[in-house]
N, C-alpha and C positions, 0 to 999 in steps of 0.2 A: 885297684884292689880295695881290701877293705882296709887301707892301713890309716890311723890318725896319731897326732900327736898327741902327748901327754904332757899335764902343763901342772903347775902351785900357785894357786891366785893366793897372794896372802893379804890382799885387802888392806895395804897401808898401813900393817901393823910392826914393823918392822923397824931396828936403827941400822944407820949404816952398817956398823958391826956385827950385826945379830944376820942383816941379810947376807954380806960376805961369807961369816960361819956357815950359812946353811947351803948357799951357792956352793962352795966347796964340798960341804956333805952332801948333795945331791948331782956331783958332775958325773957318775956313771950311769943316772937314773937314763939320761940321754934322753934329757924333756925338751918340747919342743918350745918351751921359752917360762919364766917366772915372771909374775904377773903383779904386778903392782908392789912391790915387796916393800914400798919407802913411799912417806908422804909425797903427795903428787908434787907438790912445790920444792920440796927436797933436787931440784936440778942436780948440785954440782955431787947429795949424794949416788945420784941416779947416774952418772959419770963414773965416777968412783967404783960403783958396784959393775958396772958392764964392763969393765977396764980388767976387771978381776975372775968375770964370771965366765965359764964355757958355754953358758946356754944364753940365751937371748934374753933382753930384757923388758916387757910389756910395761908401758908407762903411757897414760892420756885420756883415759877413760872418766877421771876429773877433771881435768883441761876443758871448761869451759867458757870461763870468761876474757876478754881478749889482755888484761893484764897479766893472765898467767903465761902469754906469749910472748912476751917482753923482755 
């Protein structure tokens, strides 16, 4: 069909805090995932937030150097 998800890139502008708040105001949107919401090194926020969230969490699109693997 013609069906696609709908998604919130927020470009790593977000605190842990600030993205949890909005995770929760937007769990009836019924997005197919939130999209960078916390600095890409932010790991253990990045844990924290999809722990809490209904929708998926997009993270890695700055993931490029192999220390940020580590």
């Amino acid at each position: 069909g013609d069906e696609f998800a709908l998604m919130v890139d927020a470009n790593q502008a977000f605190t842990v805090a600030g993205a949890c708040r909005r995770a929760y105001a937007y769990r009836d949107l019924d997005l197919g995932w939130l999209e960078e919401p916390l600095p890409a090194e932010d790991l253990g926020g990045h844990v924290e937030l999809a722990a809490k969230a209904v929708m998926p969490i997009a993270v890695g699109e700055s993931l490029y150097h192999p220390s940020h693997f580590r």
